[in-house]
C-alpha positions in Angstrom: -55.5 20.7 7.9 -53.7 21.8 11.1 -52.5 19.0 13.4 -54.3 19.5 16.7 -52.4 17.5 20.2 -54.7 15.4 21.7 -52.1 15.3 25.0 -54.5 17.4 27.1 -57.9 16.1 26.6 -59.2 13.7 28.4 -61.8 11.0 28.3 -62.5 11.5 32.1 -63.4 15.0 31.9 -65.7 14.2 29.0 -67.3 12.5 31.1 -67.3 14.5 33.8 -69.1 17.2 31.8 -71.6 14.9 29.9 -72.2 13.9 33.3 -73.2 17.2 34.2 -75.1 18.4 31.2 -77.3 15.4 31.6 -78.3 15.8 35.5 -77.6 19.9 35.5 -76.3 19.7 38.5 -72.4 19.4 39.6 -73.3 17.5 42.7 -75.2 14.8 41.0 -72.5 14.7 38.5 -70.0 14.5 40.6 -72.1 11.5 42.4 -72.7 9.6 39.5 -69.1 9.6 38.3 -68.1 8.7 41.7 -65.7 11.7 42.5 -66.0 14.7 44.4 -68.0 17.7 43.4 -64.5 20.4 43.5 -62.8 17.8 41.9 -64.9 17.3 39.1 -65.7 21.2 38.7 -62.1 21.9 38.0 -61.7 19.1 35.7 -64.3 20.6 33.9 -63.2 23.8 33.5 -60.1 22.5 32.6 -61.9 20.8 29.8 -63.5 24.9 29.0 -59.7 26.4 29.2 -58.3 23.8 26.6 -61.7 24.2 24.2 -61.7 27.7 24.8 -65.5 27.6 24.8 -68.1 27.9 28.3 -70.0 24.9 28.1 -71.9 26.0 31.1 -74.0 28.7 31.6 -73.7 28.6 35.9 -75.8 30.7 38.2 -76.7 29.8 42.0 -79.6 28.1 41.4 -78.9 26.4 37.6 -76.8 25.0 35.3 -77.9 25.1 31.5 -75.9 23.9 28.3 -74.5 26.8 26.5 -75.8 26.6 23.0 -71.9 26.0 21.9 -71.6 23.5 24.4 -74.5 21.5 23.3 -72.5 21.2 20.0 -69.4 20.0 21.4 -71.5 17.8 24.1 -73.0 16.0 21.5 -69.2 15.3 19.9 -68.2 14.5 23.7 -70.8 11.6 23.6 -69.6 10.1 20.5 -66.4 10.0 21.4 -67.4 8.2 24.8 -69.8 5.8 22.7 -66.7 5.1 20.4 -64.7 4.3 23.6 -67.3 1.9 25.3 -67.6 -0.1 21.5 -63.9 -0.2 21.6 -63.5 -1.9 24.8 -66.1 -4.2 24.2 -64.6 -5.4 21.5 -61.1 -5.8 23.2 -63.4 -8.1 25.6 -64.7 -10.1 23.2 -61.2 -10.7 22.4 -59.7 -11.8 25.7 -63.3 -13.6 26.8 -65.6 -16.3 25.1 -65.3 -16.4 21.4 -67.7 -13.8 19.7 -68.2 -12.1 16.5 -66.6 -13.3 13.3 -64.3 -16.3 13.4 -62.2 -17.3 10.8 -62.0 -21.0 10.9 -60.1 -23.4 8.4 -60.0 -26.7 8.2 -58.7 -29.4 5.8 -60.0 -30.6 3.2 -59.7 -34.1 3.9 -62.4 -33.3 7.0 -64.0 -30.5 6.6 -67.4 -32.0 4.9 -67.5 -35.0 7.3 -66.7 -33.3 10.7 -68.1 -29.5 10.4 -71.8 -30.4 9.4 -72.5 -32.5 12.8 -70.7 -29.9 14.6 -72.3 -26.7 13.7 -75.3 -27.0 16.1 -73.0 -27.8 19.7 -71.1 -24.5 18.2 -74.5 -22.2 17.5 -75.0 -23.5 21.1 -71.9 -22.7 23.0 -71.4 -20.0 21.2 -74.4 -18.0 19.9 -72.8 -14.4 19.5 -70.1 -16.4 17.1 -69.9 -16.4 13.0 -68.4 -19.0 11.4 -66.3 -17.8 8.6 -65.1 -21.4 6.8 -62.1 -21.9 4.9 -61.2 -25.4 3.6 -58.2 -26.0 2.3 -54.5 -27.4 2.2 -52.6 -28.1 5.4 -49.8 -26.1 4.0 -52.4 -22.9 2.6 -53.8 -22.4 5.9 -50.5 -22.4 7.6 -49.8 -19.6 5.1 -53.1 -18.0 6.1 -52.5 -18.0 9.3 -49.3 -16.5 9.4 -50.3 -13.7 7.4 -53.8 -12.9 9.8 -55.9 -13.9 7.2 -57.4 -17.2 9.8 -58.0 -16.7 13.2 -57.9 -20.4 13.9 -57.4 -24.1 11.9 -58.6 -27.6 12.2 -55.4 -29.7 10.8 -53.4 -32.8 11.7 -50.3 -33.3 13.8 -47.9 -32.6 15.0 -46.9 -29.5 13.2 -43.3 -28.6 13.6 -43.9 -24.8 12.6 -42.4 -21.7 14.4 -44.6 -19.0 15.6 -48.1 -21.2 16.0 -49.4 -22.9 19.1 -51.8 -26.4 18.4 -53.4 -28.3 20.6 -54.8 -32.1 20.0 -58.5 -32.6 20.2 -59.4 -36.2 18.9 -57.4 -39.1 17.1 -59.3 -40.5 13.8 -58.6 -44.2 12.9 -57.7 -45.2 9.5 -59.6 -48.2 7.7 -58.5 -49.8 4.6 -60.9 -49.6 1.7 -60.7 -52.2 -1.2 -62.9 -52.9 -4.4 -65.1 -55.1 -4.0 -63.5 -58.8 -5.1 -60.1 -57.9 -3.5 -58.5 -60.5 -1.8 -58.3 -58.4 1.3 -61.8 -57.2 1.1 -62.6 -60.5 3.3 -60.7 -60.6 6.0 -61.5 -59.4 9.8 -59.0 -57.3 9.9 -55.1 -55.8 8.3 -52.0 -54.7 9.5 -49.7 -52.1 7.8 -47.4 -54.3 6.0 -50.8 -55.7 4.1 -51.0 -52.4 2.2 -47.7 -52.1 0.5 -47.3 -53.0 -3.1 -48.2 -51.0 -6.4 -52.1 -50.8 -6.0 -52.2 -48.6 -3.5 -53.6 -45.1 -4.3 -52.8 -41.9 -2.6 -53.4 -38.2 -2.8 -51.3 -35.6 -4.9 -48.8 -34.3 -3.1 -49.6 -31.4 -0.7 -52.3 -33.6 1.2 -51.8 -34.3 4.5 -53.6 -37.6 3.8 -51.2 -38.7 0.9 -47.9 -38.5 3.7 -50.0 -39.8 6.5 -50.6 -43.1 4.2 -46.9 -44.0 3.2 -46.1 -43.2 7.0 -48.6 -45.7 7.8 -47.6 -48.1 5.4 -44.3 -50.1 4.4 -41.5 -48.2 3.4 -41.6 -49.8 0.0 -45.1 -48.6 -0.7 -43.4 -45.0 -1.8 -40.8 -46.5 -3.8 -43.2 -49.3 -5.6 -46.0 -46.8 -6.1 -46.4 -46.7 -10.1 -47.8 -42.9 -9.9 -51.9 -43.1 -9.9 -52.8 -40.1 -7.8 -56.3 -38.5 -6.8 -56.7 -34.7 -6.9 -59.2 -35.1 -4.3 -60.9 -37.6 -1.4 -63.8 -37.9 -3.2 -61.9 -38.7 -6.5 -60.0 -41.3 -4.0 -63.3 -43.1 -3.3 -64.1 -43.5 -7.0 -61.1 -44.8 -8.0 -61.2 -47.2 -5.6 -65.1 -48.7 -6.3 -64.0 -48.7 -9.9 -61.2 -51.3 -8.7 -58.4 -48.9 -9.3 -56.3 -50.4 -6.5 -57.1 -49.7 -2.3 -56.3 -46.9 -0.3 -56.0 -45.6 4.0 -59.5 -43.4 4.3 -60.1 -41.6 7.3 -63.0 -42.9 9.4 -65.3 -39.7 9.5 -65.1 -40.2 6.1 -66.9 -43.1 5.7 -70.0 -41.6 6.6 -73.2 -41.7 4.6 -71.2 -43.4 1.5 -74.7 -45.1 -0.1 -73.0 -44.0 -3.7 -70.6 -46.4 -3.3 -72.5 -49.6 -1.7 -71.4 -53.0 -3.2 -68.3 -51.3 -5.0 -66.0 -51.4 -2.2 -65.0 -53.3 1.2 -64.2 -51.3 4.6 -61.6 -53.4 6.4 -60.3 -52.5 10.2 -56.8 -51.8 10.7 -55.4 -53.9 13.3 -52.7 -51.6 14.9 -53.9 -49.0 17.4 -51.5 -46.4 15.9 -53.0 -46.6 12.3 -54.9 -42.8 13.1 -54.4 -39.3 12.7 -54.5 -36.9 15.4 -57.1 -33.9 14.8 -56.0 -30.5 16.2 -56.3 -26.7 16.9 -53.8 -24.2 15.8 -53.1 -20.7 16.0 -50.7 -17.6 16.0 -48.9 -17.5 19.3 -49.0 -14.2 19.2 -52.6 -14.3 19.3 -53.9 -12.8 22.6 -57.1 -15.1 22.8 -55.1 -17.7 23.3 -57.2 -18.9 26.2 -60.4 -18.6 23.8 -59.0 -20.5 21.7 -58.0 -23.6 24.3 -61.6 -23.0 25.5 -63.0 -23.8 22.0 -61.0 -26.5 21.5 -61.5 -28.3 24.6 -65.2 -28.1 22.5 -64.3 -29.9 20.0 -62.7 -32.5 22.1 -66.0 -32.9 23.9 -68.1 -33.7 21.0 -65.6 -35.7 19.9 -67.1 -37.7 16.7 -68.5 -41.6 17.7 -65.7 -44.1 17.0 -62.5 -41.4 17.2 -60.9 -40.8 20.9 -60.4 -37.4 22.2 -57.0 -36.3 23.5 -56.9 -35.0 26.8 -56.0 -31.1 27.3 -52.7 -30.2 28.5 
């Protein structure tokens, strides 16, 4: 196939002679396309010299399609079409969030957050697809930095080249106990409370598992005798079946009737026992402002009994 230079032809001339194939008349064209009428006849015979084709059939009192042009014409309006779709879609890349969105979030919130969200999303954003991924903190960093999520829902702070977060709410922590525990009683429990060998965690690669020995005494890592969850939901049954006692996160309390009279739900007394919920994405990523737009979102439907973080 012979390579054909593109240098000389020109969406505005196109236009120019669409323009003038639809009204048949250069004045009108030249009107509608906002230019003069001798500037827009040269340009389009310009456009003729480099196709080596007449479009027009020209006399004093008409202009008519020649039948080559109206083959060519018809090309000439595709190619504007595919032009108009194309900056439409760079729009809906630098405006409101539209289209597909590729969305992860971990796993540890994902089925107690999304659910009561989707609705003020559908609303703010009704030209917007949801694509979900749920996941690892550390798999959607890896999906993100390979284009394959547009955006995730993790915890901070992050300290990770290249990608741009933003907080959006902080979600307490409340210490869950079988039922019978000597703890399960009390008003209230500080972090020192939760140290010792009972205390279960998540395999390593959840968020949740270092958030909890953070939380907790420095001697909860080194006299934890090794019984690990795969999961938050295997976290909950180890727990009602008296297990040991765990940190959950408070969304995650939610609708837990499976699991009434098997454990106890204590407060944690210091302020700081929480996670902070954020937004991340590529720096690169031009819709950066989008992005900040949706989370401030997110921080406004912030769930009942976390705090949102004010935006930067």
């Amino acid at each position: 196939m012979t390579y054909l230079p593109l240098a000389g032809l020109s969406l505005r001339d196109i236009e120019y002679a669409v323009a003038v194939a639809d009204l048949r008349n250069f004045g009108r064209a030249a009107e509608r396309c906002g230019v003069s009428q001798a500037g827009l006849s040269e340009q389009v015979r310009k456009l003729e010299d480099l196709l080596g084709v007449a479009l027009f059939e020209r006399t004093r009192r008409q202009v008519s399609v020649t039948p080559e042009g109206e083959r060519l014409l018809a090309q000439g309006r595709d190619i504007l079409a595919a032009a108009r779709t194309m900056l439409e879609m760079a729009r809906q890349h630098t405006g409101p969030l539209s289209g597909i969105l590729r969305l992860g979030i971990i796993a540890t919130l994902g089925p107690y957050y999304i659910p009561a969200l989707l609705q003020q999303i559908r609303t703010a954003y009704p030209d917007l697809k949801l694509r979900l991924e749920e996941s690892l903190t550390a798999t959607m960093l890896r999906m993100l930095r390979a284009n394959e999520l547009d955006v995730a829902i993790v915890a901070l702070p992050l300290d990770e080249a290249g990608l741009t977060a933003e907080p959006v709410f902080r979600e307490p922590f409340m210490a869950v106990f079988p039922t019978g525990h000597a703890h399960g009683c009390r008003p209230g429990i500080t972090e020192p409370d939760l140290a010792g060998p009972d205390l279960l965690l998540l395999e390593e690669g959840h968020c949740l598992r270092d958030q909890a020995l953070s939380l907790c005494s420095s001697t909860a890592a080194t006299a934890h005798d090794g019984r690990l969850a795969t999961s938050l939901e295997m976290l909950w049954h180890m727990i009602g079946a008296g297990e040991g006692y765990s940190l959950i996160p408070l969304l995650a309390l939610q609708n837990r009737a499976d699991l009434n009279g098997l454990i106890e739900i204590v407060p944690m007394l210091d302020d700081q026992a929480a996670r902070t919920i954020g937004l991340v994405w590529r720096a690169s990523d031009p819709r950066a402002d989008a992005y900040r737009e949706f989370a401030g979102l997110l921080r406004k439907f912030t769930p009942q009994g976390c705090t949102p973080v004010p935006g930067p």
